[in-house]
C-alpha positions as CSV (number, residue, x, y, z in Angstrom):
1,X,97.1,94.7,91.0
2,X,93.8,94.3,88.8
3,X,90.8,94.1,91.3
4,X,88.9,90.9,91.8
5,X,85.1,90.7,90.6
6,X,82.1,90.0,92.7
7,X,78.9,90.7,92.7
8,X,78.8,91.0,97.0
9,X,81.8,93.2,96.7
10,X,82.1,96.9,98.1
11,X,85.9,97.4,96.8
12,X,85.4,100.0,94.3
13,X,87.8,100.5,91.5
14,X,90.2,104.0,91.8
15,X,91.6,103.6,88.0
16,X,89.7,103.4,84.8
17,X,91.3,99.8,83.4
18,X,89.8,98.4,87.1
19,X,86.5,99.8,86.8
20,X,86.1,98.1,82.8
21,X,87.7,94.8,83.6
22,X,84.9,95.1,86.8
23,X,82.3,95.6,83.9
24,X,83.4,92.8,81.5
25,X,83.4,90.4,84.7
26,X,80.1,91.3,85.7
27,X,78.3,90.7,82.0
28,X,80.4,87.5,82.3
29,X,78.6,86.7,85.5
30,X,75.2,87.9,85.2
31,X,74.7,87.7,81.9
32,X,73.9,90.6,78.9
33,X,70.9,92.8,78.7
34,X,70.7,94.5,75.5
35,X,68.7,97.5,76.6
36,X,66.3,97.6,73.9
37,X,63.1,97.8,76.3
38,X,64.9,101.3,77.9
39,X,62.3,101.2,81.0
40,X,62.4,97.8,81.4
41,X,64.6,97.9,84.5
42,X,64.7,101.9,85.1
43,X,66.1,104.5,83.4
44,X,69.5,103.6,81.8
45,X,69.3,99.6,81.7
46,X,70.5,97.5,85.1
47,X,72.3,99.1,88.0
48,X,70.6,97.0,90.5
49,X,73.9,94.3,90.8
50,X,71.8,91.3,91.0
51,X,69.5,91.8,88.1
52,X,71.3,91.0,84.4
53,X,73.1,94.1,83.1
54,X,72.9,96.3,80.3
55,X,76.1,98.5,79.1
56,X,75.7,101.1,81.0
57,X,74.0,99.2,83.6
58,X,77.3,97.2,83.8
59,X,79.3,100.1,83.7
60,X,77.5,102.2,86.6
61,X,77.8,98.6,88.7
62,X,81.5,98.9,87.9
63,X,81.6,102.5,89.1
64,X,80.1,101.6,92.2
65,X,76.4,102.3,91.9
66,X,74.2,100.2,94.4
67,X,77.7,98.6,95.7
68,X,79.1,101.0,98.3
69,X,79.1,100.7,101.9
70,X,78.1,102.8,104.8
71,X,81.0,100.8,106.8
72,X,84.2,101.8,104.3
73,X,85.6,105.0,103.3
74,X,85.9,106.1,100.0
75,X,88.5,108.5,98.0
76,X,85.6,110.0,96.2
77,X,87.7,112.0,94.2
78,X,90.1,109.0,92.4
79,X,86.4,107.2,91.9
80,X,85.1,110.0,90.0
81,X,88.4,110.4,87.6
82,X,88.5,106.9,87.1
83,X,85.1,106.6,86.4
84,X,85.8,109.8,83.6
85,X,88.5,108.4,82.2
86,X,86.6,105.0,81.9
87,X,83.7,106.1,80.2
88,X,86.2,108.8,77.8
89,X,87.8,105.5,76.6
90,X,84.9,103.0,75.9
91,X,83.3,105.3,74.4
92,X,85.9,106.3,72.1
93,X,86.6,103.0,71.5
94,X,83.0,101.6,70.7
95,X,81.9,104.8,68.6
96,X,85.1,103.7,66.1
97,X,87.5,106.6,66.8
98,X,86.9,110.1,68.3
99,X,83.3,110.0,69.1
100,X,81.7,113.3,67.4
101,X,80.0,116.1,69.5
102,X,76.3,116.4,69.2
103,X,75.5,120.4,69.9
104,X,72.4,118.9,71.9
105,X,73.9,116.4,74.7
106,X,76.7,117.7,76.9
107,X,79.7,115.8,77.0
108,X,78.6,113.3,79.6
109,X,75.3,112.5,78.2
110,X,76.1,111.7,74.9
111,X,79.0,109.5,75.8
112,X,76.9,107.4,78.2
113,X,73.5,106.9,75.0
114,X,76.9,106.1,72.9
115,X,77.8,103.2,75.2
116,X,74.2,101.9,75.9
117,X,73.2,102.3,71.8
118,X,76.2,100.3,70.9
119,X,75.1,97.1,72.8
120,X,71.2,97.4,71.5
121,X,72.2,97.3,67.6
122,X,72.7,93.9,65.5
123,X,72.1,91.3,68.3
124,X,74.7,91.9,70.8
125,X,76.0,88.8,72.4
126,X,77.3,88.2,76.5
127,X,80.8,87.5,75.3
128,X,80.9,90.4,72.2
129,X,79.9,92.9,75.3
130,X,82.3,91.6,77.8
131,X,84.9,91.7,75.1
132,X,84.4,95.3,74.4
133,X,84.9,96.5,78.1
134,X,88.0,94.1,78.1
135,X,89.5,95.8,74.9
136,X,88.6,98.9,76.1
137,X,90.5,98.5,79.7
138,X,94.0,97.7,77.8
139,X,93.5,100.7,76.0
140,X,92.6,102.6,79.4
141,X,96.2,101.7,80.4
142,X,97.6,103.7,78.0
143,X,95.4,106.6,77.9
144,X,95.9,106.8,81.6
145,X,99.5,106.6,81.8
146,X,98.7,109.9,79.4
147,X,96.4,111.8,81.6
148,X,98.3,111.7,85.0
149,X,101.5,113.6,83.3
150,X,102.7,116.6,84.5
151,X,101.5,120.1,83.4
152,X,97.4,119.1,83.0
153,X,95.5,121.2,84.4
154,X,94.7,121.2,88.5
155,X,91.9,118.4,88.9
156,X,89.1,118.3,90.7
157,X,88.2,121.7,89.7
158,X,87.1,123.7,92.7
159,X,85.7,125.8,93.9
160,X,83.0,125.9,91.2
161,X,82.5,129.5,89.2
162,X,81.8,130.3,85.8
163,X,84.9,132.0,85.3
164,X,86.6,128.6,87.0
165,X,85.1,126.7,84.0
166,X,86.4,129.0,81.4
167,X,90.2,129.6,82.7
168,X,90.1,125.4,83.2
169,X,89.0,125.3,79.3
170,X,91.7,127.6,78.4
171,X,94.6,125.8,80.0
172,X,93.2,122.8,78.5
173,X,93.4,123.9,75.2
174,X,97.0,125.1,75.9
175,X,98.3,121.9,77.4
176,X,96.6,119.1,74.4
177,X,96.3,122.1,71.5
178,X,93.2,122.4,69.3
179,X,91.9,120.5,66.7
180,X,90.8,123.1,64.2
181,X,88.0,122.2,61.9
182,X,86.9,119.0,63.4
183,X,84.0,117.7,65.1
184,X,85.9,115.9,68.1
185,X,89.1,115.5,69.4
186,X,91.6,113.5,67.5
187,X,90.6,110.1,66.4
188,X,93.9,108.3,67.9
189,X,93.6,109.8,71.0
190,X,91.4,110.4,74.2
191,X,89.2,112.8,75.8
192,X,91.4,113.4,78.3
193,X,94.5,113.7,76.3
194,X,94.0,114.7,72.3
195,X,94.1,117.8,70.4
196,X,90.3,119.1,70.5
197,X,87.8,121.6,69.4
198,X,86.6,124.9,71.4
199,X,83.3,122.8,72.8
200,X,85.0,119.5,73.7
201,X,87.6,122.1,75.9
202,X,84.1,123.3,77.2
203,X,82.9,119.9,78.3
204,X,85.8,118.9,79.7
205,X,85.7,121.6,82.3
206,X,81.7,120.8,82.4
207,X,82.9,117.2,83.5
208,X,85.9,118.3,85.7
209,X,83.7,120.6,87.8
210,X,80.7,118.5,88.2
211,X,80.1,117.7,91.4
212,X,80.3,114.2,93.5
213,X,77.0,112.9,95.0
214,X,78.7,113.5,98.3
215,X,79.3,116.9,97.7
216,X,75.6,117.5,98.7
217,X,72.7,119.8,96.7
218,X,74.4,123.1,97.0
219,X,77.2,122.2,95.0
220,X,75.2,120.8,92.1
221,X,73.3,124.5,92.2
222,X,76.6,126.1,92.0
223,X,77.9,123.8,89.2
224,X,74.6,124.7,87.3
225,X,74.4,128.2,87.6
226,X,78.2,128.4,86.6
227,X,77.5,126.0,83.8
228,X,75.1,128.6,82.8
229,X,76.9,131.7,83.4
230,X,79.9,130.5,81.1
231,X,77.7,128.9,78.4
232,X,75.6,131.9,78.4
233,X,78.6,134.5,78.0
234,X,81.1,132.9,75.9
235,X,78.4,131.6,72.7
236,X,77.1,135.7,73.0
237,X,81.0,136.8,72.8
238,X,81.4,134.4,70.2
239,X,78.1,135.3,68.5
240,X,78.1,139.1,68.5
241,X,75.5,139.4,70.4
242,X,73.7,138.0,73.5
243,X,72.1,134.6,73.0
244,X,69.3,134.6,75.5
245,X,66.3,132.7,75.8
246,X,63.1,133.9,73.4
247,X,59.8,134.1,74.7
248,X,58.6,130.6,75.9
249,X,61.6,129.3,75.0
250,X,62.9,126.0,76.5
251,X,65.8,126.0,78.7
252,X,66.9,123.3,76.6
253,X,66.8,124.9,73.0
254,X,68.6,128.0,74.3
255,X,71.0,125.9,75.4
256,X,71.5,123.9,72.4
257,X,71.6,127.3,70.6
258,X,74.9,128.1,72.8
259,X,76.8,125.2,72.5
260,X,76.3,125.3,68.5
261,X,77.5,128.8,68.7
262,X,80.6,127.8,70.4
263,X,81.2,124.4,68.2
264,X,80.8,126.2,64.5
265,X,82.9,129.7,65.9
266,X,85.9,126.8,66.9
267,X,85.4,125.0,63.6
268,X,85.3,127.7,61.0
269,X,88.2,127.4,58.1
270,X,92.2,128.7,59.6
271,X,90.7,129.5,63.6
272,X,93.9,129.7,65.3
273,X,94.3,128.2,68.9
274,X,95.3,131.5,70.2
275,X,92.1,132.8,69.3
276,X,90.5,130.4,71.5
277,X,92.3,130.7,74.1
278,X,92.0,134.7,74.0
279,X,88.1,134.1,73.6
280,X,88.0,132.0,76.9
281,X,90.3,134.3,78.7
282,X,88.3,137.4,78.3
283,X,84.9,135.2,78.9
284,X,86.5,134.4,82.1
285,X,87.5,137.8,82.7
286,X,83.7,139.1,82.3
287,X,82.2,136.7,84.1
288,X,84.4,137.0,86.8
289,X,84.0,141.0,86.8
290,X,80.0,140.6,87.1
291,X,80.1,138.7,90.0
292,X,82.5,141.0,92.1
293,X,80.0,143.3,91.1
294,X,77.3,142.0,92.6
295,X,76.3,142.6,96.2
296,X,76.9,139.8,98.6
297,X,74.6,138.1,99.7
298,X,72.6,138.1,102.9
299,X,73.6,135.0,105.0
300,X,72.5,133.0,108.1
301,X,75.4,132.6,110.6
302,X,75.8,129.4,110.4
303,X,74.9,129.2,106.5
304,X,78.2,127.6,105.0
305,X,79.7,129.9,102.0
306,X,80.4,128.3,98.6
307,X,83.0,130.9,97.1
């Protein structure tokens, strides 16, 4: 049963085709913000549900932002992966095909600047945007009938280490194969589902792993400092040698450093899957062996434990 819009509504959708017919509705009610003037209403367009929306504005309303209730309870798990899946397929859809990685923007990022570019160029109209989200939802039916099939990898990913990320990439890769030599994931399929390169199995772990808001603070330092961890020793395996941050060196640059490292070793001419696999098998396998070598930690006694 496709859920019914409003704007005073604190129903939240559970699967992706919900959460962009949600969207489409909610340009159709408030109008169509084309996000030009990026601060204009905050940081990513309109997720204030009164105010007119922008596309990503309109998604986050969709997903819930600024709509849920302290009076319901939620199945923050089924929000999040339909909230994934959502954004996996509009983006897709509205970059033409397989949207390409960019080395620089993690998985997330870049698929969310995709979705709000593509309704600031050539003069985008209410009804051009709401149709977009619409065509996008019927083609969320079918990628989700794909994703829930047996044999994916265990989702939500938990709990959160770097060797967690790594063995989740490598199963990845072994249930939709690689795409050797390409950029993206293949251009008929989705995210969730297609044939892909080494990085995009990276940031789909990234994006299985990452915390709820719920899930409080300490979860999101965990999920960092595993992001790290794996980033940091699979682009130094790959690389030959360790690819650490120079003197006054951004975070961000070595970063970008790593997940180019890991993008062109996946794409060079005749790399086998197997290769890949065995690469994030023995990451996980050193990562893993440097934290059971370190001491444990001190804790309080009432100090909750993480791993």
């Amino acid at each position: 049963m496709t859920l019914r819009y409003s704007t005073e509504s604190t129903l939240l959708p559970t699967n992706a085709p919900d959460l962009l017919d949600w969207a489409a509705a909610h340009i159709e009610n408030r109008g169509f913000y084309d996000g030009r003037e990026g601060d204009r209403f905050g940081k990513n367009g309109t997720t204030i549900r009164y105010l007119v929306p922008s596309m990503v504005g309109a998604f986050d309303v969709a997903a819930g932002y600024g709509r849920r209730s302290s009076t319901r309870t939620y199945d923050y798990p089924a929000l999040y992966a339909a909230e994934r899946l959502a954004l996996d397929v509009v983006s897709d859809y509205l970059a033409g095909g397989a949207m390409p990685h960019d080395p620089d923007w993690e998985d997330e990022n870049h698929r969310r600047f995709i979705v709000q570019d593509w309704g600031r160029r050539d003069g985008r109209t209410r009804d051009e945007a709401a149709e977009a989200f619409r065509h996008a939802a019927r083609l969320a039916e079918r990628a989700q009938a794909a994703a829930v099939r047996p044999g994916r990898p265990t989702r939500p990913l938990h709990p959160i280490t770097a060797s967690g990320l790594l063995e989740w990439a490598a199963a990845h890769l072994e249930d939709v194969t690689m795409r050797p030599g390409g950029l993206t994931h293949e251009p008929d399929g989705f995210a969730n589902t297609a044939p892909c390169t080494l990085l995009h199995a990276v940031d789909r772990a990234l994006r299985i792993a990452k915390p709820i808001p719920a899930d409080g603070h300490l979860l999101f330092r965990a999920f960092h400092q595993a992001q790290e961890s794996a980033l940091q020793e699979l682009s130094s395996r790959l690389a030959g040698h360790d690819i650490t941050a120079g003197p006054d060196e951004p975070a961000y640059d070595v970063v970008r450093r790593r997940r180019s490292t890991i993008l062109s070793w996946g794409n060079q001419p005749g790399r086998a899957e197997g290769e890949a696999i065995q690469e994030l098998q023995a990451a996980a396998l050193a990562v893993a062996d440097e934290a059971q070598a370190e001491p444990e930690p001190e804790r309080q006694p009432e100090e909750s434990v993480l791993f």
